[in-house]
KEDOKE-47662 format. One record per residue (C-alpha): residue in one letter; x, y, z negated. Coordinates in nm, 2 decimals, decimal comma. Last residue first. Example, Ala and Ser with C-alpha at 12.3 -4.5 7.8 and 13.67 -1.06 7.14 Angstrom:
BEGIN
<atom S <1,37 -0,11 -0,71>>,
<atom A <1,23 -0,45 -0,78>>,
end
This chain:
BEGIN
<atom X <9,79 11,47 -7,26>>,
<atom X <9,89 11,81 -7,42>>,
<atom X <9,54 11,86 -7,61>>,
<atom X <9,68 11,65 -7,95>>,
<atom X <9,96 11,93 -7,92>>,
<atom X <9,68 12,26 -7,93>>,
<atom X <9,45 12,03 -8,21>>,
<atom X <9,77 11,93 -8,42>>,
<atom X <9,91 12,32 -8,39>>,
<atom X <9,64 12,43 -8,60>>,
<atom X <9,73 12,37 -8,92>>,
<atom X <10,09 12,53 -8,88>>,
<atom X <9,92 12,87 -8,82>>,
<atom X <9,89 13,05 -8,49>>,
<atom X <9,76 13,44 -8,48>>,
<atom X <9,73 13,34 -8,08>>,
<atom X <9,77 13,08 -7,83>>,
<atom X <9,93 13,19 -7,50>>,
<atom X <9,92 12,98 -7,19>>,
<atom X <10,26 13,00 -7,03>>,
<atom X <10,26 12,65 -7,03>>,
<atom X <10,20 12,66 -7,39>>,
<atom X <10,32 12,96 -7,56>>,
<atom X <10,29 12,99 -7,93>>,
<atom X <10,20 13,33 -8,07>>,
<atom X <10,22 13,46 -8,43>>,
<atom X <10,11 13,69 -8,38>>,
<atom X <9,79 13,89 -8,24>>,
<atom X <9,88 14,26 -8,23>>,
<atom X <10,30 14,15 -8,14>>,
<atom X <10,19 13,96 -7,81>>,
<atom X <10,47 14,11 -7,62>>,
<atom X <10,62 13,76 -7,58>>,
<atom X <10,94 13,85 -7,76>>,
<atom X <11,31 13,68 -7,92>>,
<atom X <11,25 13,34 -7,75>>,
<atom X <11,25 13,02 -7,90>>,
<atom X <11,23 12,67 -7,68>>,
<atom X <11,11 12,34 -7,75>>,
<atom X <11,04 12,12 -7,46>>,
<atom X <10,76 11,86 -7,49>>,
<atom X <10,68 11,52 -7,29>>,
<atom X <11,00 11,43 -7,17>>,
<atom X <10,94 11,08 -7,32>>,
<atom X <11,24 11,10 -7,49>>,
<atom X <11,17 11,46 -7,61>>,
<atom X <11,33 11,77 -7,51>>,
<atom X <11,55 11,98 -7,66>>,
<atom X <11,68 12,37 -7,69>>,
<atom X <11,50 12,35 -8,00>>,
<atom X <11,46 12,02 -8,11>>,
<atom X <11,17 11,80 -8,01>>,
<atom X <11,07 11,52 -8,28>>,
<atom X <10,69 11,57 -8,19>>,
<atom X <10,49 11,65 -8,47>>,
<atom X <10,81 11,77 -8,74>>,
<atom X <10,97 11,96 -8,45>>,
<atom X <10,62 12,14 -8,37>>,
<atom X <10,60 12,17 -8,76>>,
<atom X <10,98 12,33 -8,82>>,
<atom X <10,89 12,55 -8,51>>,
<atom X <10,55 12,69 -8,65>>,
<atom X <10,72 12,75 -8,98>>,
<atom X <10,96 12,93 -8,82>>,
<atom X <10,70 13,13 -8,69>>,
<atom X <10,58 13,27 -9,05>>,
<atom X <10,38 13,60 -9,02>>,
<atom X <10,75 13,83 -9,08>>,
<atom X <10,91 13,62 -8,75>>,
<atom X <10,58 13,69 -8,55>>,
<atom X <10,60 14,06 -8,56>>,
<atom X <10,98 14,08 -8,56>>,
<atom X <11,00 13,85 -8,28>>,
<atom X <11,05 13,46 -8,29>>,
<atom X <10,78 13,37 -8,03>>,
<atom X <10,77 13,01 -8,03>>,
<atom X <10,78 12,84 -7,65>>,
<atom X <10,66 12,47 -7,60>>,
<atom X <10,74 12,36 -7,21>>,
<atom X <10,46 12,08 -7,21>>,
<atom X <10,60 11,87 -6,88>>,
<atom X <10,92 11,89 -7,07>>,
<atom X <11,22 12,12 -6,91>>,
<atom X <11,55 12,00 -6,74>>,
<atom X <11,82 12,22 -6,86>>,
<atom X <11,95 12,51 -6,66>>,
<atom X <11,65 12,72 -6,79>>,
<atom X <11,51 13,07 -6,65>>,
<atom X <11,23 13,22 -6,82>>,
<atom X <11,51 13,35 -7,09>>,
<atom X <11,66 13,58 -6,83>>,
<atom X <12,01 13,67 -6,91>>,
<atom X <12,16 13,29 -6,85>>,
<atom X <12,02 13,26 -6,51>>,
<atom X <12,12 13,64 -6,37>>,
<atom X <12,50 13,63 -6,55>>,
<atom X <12,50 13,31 -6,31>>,
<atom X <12,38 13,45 -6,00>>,
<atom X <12,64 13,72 -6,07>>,
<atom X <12,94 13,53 -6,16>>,
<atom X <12,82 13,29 -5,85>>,
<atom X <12,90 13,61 -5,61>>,
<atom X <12,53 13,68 -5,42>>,
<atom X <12,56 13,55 -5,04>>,
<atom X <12,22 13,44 -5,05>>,
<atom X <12,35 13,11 -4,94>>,
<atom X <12,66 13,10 -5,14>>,
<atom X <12,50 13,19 -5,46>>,
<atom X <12,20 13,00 -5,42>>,
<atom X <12,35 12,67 -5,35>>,
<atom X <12,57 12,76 -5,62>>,
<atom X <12,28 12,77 -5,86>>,
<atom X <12,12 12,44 -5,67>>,
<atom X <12,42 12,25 -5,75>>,
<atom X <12,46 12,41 -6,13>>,
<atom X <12,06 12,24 -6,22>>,
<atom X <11,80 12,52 -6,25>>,
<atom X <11,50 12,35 -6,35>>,
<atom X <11,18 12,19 -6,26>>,
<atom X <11,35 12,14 -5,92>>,
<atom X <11,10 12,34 -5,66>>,
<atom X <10,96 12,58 -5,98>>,
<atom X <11,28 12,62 -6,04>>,
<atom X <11,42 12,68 -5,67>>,
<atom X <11,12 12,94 -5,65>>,
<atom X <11,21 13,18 -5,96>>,
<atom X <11,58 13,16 -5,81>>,
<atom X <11,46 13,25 -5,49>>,
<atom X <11,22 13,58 -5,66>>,
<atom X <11,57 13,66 -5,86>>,
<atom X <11,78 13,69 -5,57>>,
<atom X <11,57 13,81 -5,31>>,
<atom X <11,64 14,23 -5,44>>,
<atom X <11,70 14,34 -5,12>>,
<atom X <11,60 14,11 -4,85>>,
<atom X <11,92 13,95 -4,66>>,
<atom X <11,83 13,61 -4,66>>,
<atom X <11,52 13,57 -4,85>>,
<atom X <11,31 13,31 -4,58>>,
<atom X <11,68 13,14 -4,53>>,
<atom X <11,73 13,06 -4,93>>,
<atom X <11,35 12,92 -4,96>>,
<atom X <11,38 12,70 -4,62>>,
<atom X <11,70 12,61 -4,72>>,
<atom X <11,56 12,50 -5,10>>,
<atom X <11,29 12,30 -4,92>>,
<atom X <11,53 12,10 -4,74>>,
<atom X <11,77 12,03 -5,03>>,
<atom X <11,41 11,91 -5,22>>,
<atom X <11,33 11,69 -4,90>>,
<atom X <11,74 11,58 -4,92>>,
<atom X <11,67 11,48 -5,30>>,
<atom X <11,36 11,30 -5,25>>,
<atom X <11,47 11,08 -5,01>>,
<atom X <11,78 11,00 -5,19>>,
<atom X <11,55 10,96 -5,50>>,
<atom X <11,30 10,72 -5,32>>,
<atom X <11,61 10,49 -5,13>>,
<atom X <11,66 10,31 -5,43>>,
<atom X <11,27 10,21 -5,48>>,
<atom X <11,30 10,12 -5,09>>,
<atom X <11,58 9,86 -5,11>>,
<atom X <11,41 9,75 -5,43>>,
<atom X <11,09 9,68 -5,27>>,
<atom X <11,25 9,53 -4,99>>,
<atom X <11,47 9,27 -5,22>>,
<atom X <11,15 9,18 -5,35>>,
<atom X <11,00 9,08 -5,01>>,
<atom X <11,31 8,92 -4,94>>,
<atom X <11,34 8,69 -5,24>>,
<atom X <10,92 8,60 -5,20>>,
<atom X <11,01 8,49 -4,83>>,
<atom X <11,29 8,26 -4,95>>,
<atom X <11,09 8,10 -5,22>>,
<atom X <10,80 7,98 -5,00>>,
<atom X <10,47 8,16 -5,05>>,
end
């Protein structure tokens, strides 16, 4: 293949590689219309849209929060106050295993700290983090309402019960 031809044929590849996230971005703008119109005016819409733009994103980045705010018609304070109440909300982009340590009283007294310091230990997440990869987020939360069978470690929303530190290599080795 002379020289030439092999120059342009990469220069396409790159042309399209940098036009992917643009792309992306405006089908994701799209879809978050189509989300905001479907809600307009229903009583109630805003956390179900919000719910819906992070399952869309993966989070709750600010654009998309005032995209929300202006096109529900909702004051920002409030869409806001809304996002940082609700701990199942995140304005930080999540790991594809979004790790979550009950620290209630039930699980607190049978040793979920020592659950966090071991997922931290495993996988060099922080809480509030994620990892380089973006394999695992860490997150603590205050109650999963699993109190009879703590402590509880939340997977994906799957919920893994009366937890100890020795078994968390078997539930991370299973994140693949």
């Amino acid at each position: 293949m002379p020289a030439a031809k092999k120059r342009r044929k990469r220069a396409a590849k790159g042309r399209s590689r940098r036009s992917a996230p643009a792309a992306s971005e405006k089908k994701l703008a799209r879809a978050l219309e189509k989300i905001i119109e479907e809600h307009l005016g229903v009583s109630g819409a805003l956390i179900p849209v919000l719910h819906k733009a992070q399952r869309l994103y993966g989070y709750l980045p600010e654009g998309v929060i005032r995209r929300v705010s202006s096109g529900l018609r909702v004051p920002l304070s409030e869409v806001w106050g809304v996002v940082t109440f609700y701990s199942f909300f995140s304005t930080t982009p999540l790991g594809r295993y979004q790790v979550r340590v009950c620290k209630g009283t039930a699980c607190f007294v049978k040793g979920a700290q020592r659950l966090v310091d071991e997922i931290v230990r495993r996988t060099g997440v922080e809480v509030g983090g994620v990892t380089d990869d973006g394999k695992f987020s860490l997150e603590v939360c205050r109650c999963l309402g699993c109190c009879s069978i703590a402590p509880v470690v939340s997977f994906n929303g799957r919920i893994y019960q009366k937890v100890a530190p020795k078994t968390l290599g078997a539930i991370l080795d299973g994140c693949t």
